[in-house]
C-alpha positions in Angstrom: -8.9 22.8 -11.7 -6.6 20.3 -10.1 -6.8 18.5 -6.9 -5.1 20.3 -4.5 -7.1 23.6 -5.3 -8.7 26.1 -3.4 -12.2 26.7 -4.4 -15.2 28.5 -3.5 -18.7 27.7 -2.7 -20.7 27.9 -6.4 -17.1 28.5 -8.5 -16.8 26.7 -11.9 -14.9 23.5 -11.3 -15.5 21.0 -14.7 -18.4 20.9 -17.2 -19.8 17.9 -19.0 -21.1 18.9 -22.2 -23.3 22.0 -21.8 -23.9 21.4 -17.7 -21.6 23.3 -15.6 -20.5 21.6 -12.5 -20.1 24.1 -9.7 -18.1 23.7 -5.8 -21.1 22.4 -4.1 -19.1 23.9 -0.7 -16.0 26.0 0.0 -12.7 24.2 0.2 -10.1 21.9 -1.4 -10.6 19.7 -4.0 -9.7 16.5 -3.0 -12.0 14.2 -5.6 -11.8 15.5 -9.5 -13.3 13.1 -12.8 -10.4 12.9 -15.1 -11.4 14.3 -18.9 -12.8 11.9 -21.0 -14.3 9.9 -18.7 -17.7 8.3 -18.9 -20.3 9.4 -16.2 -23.6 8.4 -15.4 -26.7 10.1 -13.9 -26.2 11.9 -10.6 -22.8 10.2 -10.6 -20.6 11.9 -8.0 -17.6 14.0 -10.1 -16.1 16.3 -7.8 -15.8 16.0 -4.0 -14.4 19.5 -1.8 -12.3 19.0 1.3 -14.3 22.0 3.7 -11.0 22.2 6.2 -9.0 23.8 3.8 -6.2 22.3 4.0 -4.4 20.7 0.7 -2.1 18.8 2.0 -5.5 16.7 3.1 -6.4 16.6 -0.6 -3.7 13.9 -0.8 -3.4 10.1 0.7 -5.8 8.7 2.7 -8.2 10.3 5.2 -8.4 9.2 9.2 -11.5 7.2 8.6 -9.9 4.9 5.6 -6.9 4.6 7.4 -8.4 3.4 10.9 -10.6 1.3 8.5 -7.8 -0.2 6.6 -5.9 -0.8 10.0 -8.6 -2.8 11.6 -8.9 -5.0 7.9 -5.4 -5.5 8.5 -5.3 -6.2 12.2 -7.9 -9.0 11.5 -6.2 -10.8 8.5 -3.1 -10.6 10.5 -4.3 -12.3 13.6 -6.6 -14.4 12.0 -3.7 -15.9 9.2 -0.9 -15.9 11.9 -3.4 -18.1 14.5 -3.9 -20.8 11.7 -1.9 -24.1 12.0 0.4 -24.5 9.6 
């Protein structure tokens, strides 16, 4: 599996060791654990996009963006209301 990929609710998406990790919901994958990788306990491996749409598996979602916006607004103002 790849991000970017259409899955289904309960398909087969990675294993670690003998535990099979399963879709937990219908959709894209938008959030995969590379191979290799060290996990621990109930750490979060795979996250599924439910609106279906891949090109939203990519970049960053409206929340993070408006969230990142608003960071930025504020250093902005902040730094640029400073005496020099």
């Amino acid at each position: 599996m790849h991000i970017g990929d259409r899955v289904e609710e309960g398909a087969l998406v990675a294993a670690i060791a003998d535990t099979a990790l399963r879709a937990p919901i219908s959709g894209i994958i938008r959030g995969l654990t590379r191979d290799g990788v060290d996990v621990g306990i109930r750490a979060k491996v795979i996250e599924v996009d439910p609106r279906g749409d891949p090109a939203a598996a990519f970049g960053l979602g409206e929340r993070p963006r408006r969230i990142a916006e608003g960071v930025f607004k504020a250093l902005t103002t902040t730094f640029a209301a400073e005496p020099a």
